[in-house]
KOLKOLDO-8237 format. One record per atom (N, C-alpha, C): residue number from 1; chain; atom name; y negated, x, z negated. Coordinates in Angstrom, 2 decimals. Atoms other than C-alpha are relative to their C-alpha. Example, Ala and Ser with C-alpha at 12.3 -4.5 7.8 and 13.67 -1.06 7.14 Angstrom:
BEGIN
nr,kette,atom,py,px,pz
1,A,N,1.19,0.89,0.00
1,A,CA,4.50,12.30,-7.80
1,A,C,-1.20,0.90,0.00
2,A,N,1.19,-0.82,0.06
2,A,CA,1.06,13.67,-7.14
2,A,C,-1.09,-0.77,-0.73
***
This chain:
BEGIN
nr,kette,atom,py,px,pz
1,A,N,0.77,0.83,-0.91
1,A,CA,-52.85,42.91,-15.04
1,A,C,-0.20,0.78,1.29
2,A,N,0.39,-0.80,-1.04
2,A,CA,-53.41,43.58,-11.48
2,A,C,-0.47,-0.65,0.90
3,A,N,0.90,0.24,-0.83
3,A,CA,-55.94,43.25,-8.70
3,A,C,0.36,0.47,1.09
4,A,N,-0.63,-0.56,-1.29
4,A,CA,-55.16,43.28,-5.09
4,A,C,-0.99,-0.90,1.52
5,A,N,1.16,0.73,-1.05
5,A,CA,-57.69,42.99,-2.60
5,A,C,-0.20,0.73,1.46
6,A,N,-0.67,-0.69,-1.61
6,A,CA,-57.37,43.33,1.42
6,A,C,-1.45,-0.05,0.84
7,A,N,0.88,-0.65,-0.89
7,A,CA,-59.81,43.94,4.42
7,A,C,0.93,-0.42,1.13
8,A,N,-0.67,0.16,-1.28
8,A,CA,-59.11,43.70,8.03
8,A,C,0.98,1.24,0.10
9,A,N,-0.51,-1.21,-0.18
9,A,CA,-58.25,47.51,7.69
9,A,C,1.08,0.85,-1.29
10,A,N,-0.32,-0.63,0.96
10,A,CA,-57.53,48.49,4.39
10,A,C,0.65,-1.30,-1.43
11,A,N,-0.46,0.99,1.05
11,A,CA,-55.68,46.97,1.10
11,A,C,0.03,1.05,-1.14
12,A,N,0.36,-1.07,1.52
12,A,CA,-56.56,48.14,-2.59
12,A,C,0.70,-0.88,-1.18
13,A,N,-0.41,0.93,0.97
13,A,CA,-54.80,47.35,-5.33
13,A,C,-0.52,0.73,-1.72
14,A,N,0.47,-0.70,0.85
14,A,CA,-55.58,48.03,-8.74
14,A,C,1.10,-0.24,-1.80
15,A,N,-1.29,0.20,0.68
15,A,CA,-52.95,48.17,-11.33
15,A,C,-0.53,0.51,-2.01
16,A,N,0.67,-1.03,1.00
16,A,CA,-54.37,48.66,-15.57
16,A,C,1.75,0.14,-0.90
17,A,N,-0.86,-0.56,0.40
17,A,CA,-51.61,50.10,-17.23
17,A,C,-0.54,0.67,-1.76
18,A,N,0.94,0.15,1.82
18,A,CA,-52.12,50.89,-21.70
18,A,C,-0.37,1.20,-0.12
19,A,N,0.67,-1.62,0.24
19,A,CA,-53.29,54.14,-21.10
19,A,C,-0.74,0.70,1.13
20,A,N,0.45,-0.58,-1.16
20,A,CA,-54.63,54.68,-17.48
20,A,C,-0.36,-1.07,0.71
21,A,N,0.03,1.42,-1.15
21,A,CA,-56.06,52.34,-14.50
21,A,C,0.51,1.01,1.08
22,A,N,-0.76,-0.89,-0.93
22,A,CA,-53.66,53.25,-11.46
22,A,C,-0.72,-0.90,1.18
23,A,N,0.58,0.58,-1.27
23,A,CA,-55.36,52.68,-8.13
23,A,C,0.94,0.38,1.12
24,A,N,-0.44,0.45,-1.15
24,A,CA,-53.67,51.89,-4.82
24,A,C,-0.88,0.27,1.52
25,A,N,0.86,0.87,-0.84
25,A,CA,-55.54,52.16,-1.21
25,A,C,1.07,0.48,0.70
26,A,N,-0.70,-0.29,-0.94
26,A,CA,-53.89,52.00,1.98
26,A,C,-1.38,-0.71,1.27
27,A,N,0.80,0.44,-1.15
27,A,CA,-55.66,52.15,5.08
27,A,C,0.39,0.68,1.44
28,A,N,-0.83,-0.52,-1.76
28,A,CA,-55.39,53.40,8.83
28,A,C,-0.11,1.45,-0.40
29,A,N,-0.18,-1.69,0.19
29,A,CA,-55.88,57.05,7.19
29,A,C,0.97,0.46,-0.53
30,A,N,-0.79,-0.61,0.76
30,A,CA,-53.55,56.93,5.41
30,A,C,0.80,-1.38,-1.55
31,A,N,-0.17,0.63,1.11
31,A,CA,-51.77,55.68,1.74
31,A,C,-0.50,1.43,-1.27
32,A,N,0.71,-0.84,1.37
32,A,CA,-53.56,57.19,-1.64
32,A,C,0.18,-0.77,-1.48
33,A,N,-0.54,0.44,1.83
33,A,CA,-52.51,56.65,-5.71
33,A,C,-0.52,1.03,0.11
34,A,N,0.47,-0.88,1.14
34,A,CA,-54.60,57.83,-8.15
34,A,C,0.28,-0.75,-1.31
35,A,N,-0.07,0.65,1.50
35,A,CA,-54.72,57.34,-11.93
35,A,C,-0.98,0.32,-0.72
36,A,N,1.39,-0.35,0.56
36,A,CA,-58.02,57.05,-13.86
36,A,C,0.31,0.03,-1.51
37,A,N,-0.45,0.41,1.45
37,A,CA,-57.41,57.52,-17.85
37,A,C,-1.46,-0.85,-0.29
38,A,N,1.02,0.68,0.88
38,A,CA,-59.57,55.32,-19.98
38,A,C,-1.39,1.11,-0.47
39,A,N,0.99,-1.30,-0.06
39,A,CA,-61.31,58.67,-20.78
39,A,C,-1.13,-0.15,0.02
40,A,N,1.29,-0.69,-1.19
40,A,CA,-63.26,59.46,-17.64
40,A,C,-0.46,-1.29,-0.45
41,A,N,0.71,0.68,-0.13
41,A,CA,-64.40,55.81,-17.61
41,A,C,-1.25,0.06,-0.69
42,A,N,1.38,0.50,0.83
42,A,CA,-68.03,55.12,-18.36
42,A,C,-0.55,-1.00,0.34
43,A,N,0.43,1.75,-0.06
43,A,CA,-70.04,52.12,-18.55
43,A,C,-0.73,-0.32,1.18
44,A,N,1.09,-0.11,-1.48
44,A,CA,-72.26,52.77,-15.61
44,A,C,0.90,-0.79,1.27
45,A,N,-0.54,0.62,-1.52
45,A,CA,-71.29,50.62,-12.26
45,A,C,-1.37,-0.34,0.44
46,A,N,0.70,-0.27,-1.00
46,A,CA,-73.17,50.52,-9.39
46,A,C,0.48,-1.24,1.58
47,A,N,-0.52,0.33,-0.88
47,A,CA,-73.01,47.97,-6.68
47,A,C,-1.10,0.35,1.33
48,A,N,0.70,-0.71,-1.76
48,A,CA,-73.82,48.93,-2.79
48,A,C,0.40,-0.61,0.76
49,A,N,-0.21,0.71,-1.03
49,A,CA,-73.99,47.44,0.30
49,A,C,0.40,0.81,1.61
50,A,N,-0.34,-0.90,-1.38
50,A,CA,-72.15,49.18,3.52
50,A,C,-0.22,-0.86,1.15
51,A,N,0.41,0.31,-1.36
51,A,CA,-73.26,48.24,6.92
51,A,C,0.89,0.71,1.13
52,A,N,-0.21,-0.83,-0.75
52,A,CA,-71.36,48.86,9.87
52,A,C,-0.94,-0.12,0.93
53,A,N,1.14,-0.92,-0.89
53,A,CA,-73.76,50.99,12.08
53,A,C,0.68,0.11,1.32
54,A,N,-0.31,0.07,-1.34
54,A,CA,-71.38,50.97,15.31
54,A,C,-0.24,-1.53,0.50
55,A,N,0.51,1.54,-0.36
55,A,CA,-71.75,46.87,15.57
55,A,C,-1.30,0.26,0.12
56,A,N,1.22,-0.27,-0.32
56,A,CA,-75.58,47.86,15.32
56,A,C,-0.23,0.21,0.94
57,A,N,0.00,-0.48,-0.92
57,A,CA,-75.65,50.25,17.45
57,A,C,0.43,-0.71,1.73
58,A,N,-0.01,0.82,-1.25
58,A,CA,-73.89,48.28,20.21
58,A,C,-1.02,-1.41,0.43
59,A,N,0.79,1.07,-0.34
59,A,CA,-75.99,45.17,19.66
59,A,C,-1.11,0.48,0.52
60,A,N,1.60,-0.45,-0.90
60,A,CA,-79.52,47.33,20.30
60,A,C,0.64,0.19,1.39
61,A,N,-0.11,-0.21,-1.52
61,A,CA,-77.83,48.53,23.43
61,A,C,0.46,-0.88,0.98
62,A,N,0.31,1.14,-0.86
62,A,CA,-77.09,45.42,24.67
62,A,C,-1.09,-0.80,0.17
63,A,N,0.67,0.68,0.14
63,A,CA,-79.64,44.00,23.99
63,A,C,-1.41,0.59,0.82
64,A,N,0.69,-1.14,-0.45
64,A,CA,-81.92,47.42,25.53
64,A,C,0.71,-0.74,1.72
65,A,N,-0.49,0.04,-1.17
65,A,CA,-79.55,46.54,28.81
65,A,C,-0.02,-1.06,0.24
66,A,N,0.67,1.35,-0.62
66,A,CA,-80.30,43.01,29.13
66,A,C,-1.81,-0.22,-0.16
67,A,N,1.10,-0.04,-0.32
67,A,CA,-83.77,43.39,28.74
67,A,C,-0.52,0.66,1.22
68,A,N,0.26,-0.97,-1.46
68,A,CA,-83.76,46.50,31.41
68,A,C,0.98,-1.38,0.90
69,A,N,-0.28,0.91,-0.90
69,A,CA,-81.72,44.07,33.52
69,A,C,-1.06,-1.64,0.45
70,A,N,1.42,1.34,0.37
70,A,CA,-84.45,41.07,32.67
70,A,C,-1.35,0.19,1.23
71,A,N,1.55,-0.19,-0.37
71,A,CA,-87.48,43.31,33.64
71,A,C,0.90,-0.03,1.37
72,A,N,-0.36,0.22,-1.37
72,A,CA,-85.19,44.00,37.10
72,A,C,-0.13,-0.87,0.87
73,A,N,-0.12,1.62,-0.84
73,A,CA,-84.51,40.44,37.91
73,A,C,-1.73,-0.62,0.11
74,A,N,1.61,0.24,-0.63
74,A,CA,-88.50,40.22,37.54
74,A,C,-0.38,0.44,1.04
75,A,N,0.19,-0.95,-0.64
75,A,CA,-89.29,42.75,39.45
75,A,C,0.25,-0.39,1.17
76,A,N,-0.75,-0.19,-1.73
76,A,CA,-87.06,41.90,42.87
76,A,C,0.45,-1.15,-0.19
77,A,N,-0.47,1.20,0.02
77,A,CA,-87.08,38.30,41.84
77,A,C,1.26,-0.51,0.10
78,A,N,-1.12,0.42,-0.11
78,A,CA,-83.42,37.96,41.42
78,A,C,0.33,-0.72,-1.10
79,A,N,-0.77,0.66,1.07
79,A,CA,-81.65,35.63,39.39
79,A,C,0.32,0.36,-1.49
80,A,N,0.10,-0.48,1.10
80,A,CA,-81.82,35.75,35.79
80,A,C,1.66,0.07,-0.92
81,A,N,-1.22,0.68,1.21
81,A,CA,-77.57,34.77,35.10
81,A,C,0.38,1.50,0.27
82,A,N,-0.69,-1.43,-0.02
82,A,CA,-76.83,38.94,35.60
82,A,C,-0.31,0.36,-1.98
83,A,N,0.52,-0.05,1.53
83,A,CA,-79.04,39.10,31.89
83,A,C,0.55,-0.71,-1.16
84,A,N,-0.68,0.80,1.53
84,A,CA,-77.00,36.33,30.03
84,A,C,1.07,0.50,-0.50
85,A,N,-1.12,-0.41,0.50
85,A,CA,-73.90,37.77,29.74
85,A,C,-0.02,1.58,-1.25
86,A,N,-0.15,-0.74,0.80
86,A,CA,-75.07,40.92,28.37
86,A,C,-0.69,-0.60,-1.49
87,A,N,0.75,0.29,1.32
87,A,CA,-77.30,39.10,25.93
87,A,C,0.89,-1.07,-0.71
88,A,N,-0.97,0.93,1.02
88,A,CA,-74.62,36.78,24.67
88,A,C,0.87,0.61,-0.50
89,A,N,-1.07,-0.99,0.65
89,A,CA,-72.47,39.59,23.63
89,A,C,-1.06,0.46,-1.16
90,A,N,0.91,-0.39,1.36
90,A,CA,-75.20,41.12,21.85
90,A,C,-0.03,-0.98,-1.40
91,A,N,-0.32,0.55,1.31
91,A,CA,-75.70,38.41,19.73
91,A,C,1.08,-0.38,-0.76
92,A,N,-1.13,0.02,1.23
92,A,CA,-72.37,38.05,18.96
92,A,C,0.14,1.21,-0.76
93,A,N,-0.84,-0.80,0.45
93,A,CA,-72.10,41.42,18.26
93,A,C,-1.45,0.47,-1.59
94,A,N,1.29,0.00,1.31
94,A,CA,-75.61,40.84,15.67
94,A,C,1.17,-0.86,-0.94
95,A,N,-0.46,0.93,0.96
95,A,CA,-73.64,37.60,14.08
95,A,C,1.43,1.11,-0.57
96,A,N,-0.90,-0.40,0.49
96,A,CA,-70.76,39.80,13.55
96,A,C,-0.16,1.52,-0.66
97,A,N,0.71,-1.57,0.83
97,A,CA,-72.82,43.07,12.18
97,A,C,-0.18,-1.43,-1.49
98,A,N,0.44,0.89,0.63
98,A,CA,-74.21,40.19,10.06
98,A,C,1.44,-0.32,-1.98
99,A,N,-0.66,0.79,0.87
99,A,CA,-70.98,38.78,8.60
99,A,C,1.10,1.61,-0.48
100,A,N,-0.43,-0.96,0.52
100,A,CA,-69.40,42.41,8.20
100,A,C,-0.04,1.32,-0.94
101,A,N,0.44,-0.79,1.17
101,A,CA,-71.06,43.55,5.62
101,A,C,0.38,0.25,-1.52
102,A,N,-1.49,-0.04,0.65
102,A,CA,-69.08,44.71,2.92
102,A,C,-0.94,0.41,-1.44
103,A,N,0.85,-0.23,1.61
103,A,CA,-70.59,44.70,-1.23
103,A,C,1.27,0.63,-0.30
104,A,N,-0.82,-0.98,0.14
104,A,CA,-69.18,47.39,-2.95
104,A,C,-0.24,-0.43,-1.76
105,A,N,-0.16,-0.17,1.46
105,A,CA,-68.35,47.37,-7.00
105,A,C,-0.03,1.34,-0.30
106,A,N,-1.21,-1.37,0.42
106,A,CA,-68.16,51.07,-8.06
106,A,C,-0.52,0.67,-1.86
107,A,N,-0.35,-0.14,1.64
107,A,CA,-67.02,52.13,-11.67
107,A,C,-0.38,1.59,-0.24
108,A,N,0.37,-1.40,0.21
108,A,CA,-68.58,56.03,-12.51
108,A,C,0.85,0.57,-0.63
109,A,N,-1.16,-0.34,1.02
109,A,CA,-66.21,58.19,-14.58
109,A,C,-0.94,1.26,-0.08
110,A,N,1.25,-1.56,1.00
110,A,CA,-67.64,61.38,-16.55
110,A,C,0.50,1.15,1.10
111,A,N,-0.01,-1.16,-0.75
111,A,CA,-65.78,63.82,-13.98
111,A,C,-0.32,0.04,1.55
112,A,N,0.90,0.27,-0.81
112,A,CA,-67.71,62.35,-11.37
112,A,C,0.86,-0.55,1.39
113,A,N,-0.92,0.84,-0.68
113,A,CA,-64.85,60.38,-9.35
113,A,C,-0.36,-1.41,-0.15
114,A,N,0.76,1.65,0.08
114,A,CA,-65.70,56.28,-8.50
114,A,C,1.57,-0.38,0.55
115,A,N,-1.34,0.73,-0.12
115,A,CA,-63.16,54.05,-8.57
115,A,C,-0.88,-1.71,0.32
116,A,N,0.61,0.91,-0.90
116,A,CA,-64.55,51.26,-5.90
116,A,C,0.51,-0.90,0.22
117,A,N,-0.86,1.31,0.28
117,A,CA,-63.88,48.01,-6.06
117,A,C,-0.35,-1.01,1.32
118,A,N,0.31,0.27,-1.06
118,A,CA,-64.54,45.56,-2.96
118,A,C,-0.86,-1.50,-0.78
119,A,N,0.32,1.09,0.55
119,A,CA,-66.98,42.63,-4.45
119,A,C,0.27,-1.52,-0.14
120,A,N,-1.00,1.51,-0.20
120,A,CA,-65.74,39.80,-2.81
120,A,C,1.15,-0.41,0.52
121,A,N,-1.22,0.01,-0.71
121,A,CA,-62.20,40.15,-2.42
121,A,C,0.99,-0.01,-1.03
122,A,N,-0.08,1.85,-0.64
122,A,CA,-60.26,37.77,-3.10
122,A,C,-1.05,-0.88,-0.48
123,A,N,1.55,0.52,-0.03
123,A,CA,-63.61,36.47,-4.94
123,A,C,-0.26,0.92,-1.02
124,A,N,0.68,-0.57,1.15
124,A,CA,-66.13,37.34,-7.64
124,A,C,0.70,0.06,-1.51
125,A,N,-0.76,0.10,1.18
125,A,CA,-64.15,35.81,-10.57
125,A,C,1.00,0.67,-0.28
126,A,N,-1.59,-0.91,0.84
126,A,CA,-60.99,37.44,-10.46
126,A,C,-0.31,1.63,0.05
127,A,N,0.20,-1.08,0.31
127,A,CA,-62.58,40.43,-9.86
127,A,C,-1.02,0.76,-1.29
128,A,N,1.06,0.36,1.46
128,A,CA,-65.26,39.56,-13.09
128,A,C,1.38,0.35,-1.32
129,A,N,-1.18,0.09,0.69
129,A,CA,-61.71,38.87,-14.66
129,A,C,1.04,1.54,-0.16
130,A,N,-0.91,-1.66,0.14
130,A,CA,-60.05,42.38,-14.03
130,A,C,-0.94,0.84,-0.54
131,A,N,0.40,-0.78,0.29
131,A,CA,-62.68,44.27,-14.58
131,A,C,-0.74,-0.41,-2.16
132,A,N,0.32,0.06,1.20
132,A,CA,-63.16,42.45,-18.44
132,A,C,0.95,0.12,-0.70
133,A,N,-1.41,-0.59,0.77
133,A,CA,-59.72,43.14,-18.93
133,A,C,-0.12,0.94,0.10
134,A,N,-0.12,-1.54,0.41
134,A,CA,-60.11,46.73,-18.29
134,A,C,-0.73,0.57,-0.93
135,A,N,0.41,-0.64,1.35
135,A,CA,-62.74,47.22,-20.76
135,A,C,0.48,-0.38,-1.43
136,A,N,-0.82,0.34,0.85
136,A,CA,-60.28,45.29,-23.12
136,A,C,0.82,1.12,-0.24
137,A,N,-1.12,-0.91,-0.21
137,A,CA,-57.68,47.59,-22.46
137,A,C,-0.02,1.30,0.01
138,A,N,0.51,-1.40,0.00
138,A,CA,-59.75,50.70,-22.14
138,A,C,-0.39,0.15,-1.98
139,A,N,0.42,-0.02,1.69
139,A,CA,-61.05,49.69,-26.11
139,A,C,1.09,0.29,-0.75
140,A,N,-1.52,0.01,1.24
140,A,CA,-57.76,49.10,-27.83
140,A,C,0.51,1.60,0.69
141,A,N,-0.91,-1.22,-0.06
141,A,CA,-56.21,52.43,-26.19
141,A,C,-1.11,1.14,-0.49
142,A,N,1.01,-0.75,0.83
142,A,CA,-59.70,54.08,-27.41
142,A,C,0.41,0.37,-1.07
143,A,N,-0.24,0.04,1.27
143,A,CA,-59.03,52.92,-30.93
143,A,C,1.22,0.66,-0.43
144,A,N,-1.24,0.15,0.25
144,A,CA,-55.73,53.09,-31.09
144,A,C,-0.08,2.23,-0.06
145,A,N,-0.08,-1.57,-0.20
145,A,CA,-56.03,56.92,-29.84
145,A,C,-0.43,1.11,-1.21
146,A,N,1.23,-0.95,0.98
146,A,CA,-59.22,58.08,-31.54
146,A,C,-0.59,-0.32,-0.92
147,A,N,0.56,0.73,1.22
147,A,CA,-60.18,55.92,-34.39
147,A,C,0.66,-0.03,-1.18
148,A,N,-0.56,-0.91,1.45
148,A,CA,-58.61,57.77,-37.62
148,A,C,-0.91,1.09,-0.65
149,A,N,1.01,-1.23,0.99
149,A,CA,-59.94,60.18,-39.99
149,A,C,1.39,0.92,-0.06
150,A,N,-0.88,-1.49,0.06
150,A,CA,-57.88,63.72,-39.91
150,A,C,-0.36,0.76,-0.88
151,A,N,0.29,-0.60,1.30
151,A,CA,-57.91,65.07,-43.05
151,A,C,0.21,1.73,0.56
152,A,N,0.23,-1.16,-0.02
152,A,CA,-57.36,68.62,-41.30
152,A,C,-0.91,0.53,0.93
153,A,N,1.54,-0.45,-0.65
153,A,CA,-60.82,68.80,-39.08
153,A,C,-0.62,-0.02,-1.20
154,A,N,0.66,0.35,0.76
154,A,CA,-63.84,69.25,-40.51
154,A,C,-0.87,-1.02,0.31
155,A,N,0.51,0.78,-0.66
155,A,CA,-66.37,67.09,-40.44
155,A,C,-0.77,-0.77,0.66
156,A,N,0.75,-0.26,-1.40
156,A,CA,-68.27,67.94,-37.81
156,A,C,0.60,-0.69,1.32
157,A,N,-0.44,0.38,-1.06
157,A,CA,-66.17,67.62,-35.44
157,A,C,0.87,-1.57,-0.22
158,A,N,0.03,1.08,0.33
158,A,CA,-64.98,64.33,-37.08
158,A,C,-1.14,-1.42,0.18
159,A,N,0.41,0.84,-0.51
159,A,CA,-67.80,63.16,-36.80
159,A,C,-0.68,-0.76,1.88
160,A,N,0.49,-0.35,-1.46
160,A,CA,-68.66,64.21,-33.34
160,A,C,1.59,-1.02,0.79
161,A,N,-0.54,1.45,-0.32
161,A,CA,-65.64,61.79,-32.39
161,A,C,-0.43,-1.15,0.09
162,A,N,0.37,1.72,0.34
162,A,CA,-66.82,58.75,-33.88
162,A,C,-1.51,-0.23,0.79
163,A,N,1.17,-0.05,-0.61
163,A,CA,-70.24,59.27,-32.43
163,A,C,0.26,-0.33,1.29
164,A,N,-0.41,0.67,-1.29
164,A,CA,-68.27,58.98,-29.09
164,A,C,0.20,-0.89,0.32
165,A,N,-0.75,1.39,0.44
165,A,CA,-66.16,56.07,-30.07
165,A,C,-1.52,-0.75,0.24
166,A,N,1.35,0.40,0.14
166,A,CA,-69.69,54.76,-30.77
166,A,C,-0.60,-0.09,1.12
167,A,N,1.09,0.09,-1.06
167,A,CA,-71.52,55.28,-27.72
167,A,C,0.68,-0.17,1.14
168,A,N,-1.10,1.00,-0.69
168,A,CA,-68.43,54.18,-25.75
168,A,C,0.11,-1.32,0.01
169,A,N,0.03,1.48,0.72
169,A,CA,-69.10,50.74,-27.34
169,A,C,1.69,0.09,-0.27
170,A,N,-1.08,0.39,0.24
170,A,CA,-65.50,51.42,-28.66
170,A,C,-0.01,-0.42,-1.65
171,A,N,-0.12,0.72,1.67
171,A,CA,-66.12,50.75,-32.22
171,A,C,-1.64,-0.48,-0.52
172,A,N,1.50,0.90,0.16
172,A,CA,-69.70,48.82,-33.99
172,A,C,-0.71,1.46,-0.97
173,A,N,0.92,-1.06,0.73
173,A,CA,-72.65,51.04,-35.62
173,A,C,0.57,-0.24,-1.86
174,A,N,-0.39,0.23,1.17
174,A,CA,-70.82,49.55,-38.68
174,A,C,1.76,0.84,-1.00
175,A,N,-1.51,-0.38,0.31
175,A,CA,-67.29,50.63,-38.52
175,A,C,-0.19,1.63,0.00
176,A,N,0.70,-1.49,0.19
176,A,CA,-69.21,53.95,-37.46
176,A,C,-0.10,0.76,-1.43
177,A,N,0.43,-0.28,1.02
177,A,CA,-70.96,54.18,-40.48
177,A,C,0.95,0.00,-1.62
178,A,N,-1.31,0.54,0.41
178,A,CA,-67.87,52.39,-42.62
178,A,C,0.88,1.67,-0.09
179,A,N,-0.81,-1.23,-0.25
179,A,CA,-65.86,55.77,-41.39
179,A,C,-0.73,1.26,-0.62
180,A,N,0.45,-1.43,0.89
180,A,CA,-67.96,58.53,-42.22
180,A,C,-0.09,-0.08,-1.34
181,A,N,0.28,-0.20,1.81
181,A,CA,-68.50,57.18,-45.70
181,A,C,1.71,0.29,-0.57
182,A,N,-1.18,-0.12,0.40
182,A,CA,-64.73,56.81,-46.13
182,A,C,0.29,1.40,0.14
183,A,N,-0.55,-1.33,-0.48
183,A,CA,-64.08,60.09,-44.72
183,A,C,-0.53,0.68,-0.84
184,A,N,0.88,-0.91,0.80
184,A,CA,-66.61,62.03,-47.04
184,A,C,0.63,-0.32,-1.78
185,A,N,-0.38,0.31,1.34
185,A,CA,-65.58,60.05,-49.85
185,A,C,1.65,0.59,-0.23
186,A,N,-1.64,-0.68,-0.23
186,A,CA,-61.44,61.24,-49.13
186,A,C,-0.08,1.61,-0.17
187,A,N,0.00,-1.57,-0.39
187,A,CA,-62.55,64.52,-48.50
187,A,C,-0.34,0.84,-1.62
188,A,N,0.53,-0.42,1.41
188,A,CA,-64.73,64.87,-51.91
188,A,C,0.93,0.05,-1.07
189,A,N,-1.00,-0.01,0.99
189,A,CA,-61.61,63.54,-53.64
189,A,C,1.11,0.66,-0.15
190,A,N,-1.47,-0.98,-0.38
190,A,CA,-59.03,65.77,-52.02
190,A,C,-0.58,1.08,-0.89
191,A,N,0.88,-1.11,0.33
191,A,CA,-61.44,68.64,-53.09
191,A,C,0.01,0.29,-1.73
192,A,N,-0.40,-0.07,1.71
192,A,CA,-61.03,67.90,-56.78
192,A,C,0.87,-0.19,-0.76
***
């Protein structure tokens, strides 16, 4: 499955693959591939809201320079159409601080790398939709990996797996529990 979501500046794609999510960005800095294993991921996401601060910035100062132009035209009674022009930029340049505000998705991973998703791009659903396929896809390559009993650990560290599995939501407090008994019970019988 893959996700591919653009910007005026930048385009991200997001590619899940049965053992890794491969990320894509390209922007005016540059082009960047990475590859996240199922691993690092953790359950934690975080969404944020970025503001651009240069549209700000220009709107106060137009808006600072048609007022100082305002109090002028009081002042020496001149004509007030020197003040519209700067103040009609301003507010465009408010409506367009406004509408360029950018929601952020971002996914945490245990070695402390975010893999950032853009919220509404191309919408909410397909990006609802990728990201419930990746914890599909992150589970089964879990299981598939780490969900056995190894008759040559002990099992400690046996169980110190499944406890992961577990708190990964990759397997139920049942299949948990299910495993260690099997495992103890295999082990007792090898033993005799």
């Amino acid at each position: 499955m893959e996700l591919h979501q653009k910007t005026l500046l930048e385009k991200r794609s997001f590619y899940l693959l049965s053992n890794k999510l491969k990320l894509y960005l390209k922007s005016g800095e540059g082009e960047y591939e990475n590859y996240i294993s199922y691993e690092s991921l953790t359950g934690e996401t975080k969404i944020c809201c970025q503001q651009n601060l240069k549209l700000l910035f220009v709107a106060i100062a137009l808006l600072t320079f048609s007022a100082c132009i305002l109090l002028q035209s009081l002042i020496i009674n001149q004509g007030f159409i020197y003040s519209i022009v700067p103040l009609i930029i301003a507010f465009i340049a408010i409506i367009l601080y406004q509408n360029r505000q950018q929601n952020y998705l971002i996914l945490a991973t245990s070695d402390r790398q975010k893999v950032i998703f853009l919220r509404d791009k191309p919408n909410r659903q397909a990006l609802d939709q990728f990201l419930a396929q990746l914890w599909i896809y992150r589970k089964k390559y879990l299981r598939e990996k780490y969900f056995y009993i190894n008759y040559n650990h002990d099992l400690k560290q046996q169980t110190e797996r499944l406890r992961w599995l577990l708190e990964q939501n990759v397997i139920s407090k049942a299949e948990y529990r299910f495993a260690q008994e099997d495992w103890i019970i295999d082990r007792s019988y090898q033993a005799s």
